[in-house]
C-alpha positions as CSV (number, residue, x, y, z in Angstrom):
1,X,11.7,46.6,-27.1
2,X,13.4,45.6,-23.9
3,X,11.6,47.8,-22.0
4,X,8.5,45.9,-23.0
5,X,9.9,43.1,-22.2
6,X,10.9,44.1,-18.4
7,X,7.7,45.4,-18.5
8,X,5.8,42.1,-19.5
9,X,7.7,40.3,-16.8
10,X,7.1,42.3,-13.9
11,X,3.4,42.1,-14.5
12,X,3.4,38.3,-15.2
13,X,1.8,35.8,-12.7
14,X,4.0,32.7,-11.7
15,X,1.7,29.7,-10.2
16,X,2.3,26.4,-8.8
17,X,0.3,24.0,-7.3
18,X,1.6,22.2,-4.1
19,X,-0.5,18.7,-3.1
20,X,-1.2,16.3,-0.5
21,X,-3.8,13.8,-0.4
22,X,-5.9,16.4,2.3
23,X,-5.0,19.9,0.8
24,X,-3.6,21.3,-2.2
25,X,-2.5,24.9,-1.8
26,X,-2.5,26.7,-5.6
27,X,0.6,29.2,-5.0
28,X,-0.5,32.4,-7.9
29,X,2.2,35.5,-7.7
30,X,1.5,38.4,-9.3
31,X,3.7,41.5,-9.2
32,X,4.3,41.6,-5.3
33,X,0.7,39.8,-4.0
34,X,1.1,36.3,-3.0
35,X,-2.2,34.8,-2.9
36,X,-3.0,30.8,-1.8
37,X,-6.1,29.2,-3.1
38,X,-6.6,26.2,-0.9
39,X,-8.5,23.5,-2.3
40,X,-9.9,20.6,0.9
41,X,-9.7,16.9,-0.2
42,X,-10.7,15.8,2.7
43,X,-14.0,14.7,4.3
44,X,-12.5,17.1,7.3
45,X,-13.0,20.8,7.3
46,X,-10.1,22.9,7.2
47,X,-9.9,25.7,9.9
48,X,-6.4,26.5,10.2
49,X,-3.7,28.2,8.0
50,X,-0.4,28.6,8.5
51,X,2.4,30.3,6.1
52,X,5.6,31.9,6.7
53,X,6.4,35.7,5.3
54,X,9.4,38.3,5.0
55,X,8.3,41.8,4.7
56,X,4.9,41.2,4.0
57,X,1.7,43.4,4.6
58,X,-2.2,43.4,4.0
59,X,-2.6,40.1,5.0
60,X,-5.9,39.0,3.9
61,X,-8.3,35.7,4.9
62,X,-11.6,34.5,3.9
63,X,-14.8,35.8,5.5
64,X,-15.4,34.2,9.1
65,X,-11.7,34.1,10.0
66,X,-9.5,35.4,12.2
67,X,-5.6,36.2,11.7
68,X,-2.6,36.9,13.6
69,X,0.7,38.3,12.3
70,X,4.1,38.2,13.9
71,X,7.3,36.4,13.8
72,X,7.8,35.4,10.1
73,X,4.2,33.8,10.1
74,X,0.8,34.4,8.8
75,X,-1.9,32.6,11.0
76,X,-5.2,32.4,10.0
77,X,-8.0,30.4,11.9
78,X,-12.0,30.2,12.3
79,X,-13.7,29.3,15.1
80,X,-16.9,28.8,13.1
81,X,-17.7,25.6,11.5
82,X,-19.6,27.1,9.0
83,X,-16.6,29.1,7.8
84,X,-14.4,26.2,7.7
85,X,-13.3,25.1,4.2
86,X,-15.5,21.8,3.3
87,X,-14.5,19.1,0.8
88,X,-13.8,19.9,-2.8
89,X,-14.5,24.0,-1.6
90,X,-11.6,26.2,-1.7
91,X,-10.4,29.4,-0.2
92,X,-8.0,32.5,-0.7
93,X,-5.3,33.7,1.7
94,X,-3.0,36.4,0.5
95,X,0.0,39.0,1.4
96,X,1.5,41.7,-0.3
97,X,5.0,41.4,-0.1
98,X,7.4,45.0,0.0
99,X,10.6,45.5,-1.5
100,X,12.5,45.4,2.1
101,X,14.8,42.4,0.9
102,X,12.1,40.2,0.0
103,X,12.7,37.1,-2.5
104,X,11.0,34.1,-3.7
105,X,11.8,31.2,-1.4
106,X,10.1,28.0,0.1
107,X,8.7,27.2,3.5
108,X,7.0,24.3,4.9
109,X,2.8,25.3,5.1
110,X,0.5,24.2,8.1
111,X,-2.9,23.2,7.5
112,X,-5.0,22.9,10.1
113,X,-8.2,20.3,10.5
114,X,-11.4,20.5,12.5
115,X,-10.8,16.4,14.0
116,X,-7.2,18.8,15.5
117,X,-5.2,16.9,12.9
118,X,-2.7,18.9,10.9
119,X,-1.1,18.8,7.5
120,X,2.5,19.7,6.9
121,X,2.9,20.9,2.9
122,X,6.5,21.3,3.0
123,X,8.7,23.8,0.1
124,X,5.8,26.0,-1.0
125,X,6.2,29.1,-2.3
126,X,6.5,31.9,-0.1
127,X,8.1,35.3,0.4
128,X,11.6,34.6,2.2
129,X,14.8,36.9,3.3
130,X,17.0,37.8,0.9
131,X,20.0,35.5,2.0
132,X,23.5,37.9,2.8
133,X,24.9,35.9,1.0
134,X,23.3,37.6,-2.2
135,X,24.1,40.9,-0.8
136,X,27.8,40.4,-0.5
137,X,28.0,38.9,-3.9
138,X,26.3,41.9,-5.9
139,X,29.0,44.1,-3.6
140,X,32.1,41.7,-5.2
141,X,30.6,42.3,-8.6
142,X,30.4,45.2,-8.8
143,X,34.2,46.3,-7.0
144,X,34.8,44.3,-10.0
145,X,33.0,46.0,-12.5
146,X,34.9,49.0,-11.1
147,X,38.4,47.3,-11.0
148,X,37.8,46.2,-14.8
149,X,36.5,49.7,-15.7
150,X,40.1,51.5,-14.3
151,X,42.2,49.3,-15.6
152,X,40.4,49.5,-19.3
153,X,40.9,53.2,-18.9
154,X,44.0,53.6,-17.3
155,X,45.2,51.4,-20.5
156,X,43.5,53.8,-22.9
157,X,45.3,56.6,-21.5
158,X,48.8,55.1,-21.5
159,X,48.0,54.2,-25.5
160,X,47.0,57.6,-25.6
161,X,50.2,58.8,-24.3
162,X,52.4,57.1,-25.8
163,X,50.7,58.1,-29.2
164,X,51.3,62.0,-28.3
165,X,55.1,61.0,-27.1
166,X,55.4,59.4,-30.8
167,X,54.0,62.7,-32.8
168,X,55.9,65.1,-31.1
């Protein structure tokens, strides 16, 4: 049963929707793909899209559009206007993250307009270090799962001991 269970969550989609009045970014992850539907409410065609990543590959962008990887950020960009998301159309960007010390954080999201005006959709889902922080935590834990462990045997034993000193 708890297998199952494990085994439902891995494979369950988490989605939210992040909104301004230009651009609202549907964040859908599934297992380790982070895809971003991007729905245009304005009269002004999107052509920019900006997102920042941790350990992330197979970066994928809509037909017509270009993308450039590096430094913690997905870029992706058309030069054509008829590739350019129009009002009320939507798009799909998308990542796969690894397990390199990848976890689910928030970053701020760039969207960029065909006028040169861009849209700043700040604490959307993305793909983030794991903070040291976590790291150095899970090594406490478990020194003191180990501590615990010797002293609950090292207890046992001198019970034990004792018990035989009694009998004989």
């Amino acid at each position: 049963m708890l297998i199952q269970i494990t085994v439902l969550l891995a494979t369950m989609a988490f989605g939210e929707v992040f909104q301004t009045e230009e651009v609202s970014i549907d964040v859908d992850i599934s297992s380790n793909i982070y895809t971003y539907e991007v729905t245009n409410l304005s009269t002004d065609k999107i052509v920019g899209f900006e997102v920042g990543y941790h350990a992330a590959y197979n970066f994928k962008v809509p037909r017509g559009w270009h993308e450039k990887i590096g430094g913690g950020i997905f870029k992706a960009w058309t030069d054509e206007a008829s590739a350019g998301i129009s009002q009320n159309e939507t798009a799909q960007f998308s990542d796969r993250v690894s397990s390199q010390g990848a976890v689910l954080g928030s970053s701020a999201v760039q969207v960029h307009f065909q006028s040169g005006k861009t849209v700043i959709v700040p604490d959307v889902w993305v793909s983030t270090a794991e903070p040291k922080s976590y790291i150095a935590l899970i090594a406490v834990l478990l020194l003191l799962v180990v501590l615990l462990h010797s002293a609950m045997i090292f207890r046992k034993n001198r019970r034990d001991n004792n018990q035989i000193i009694r009998d004989v």
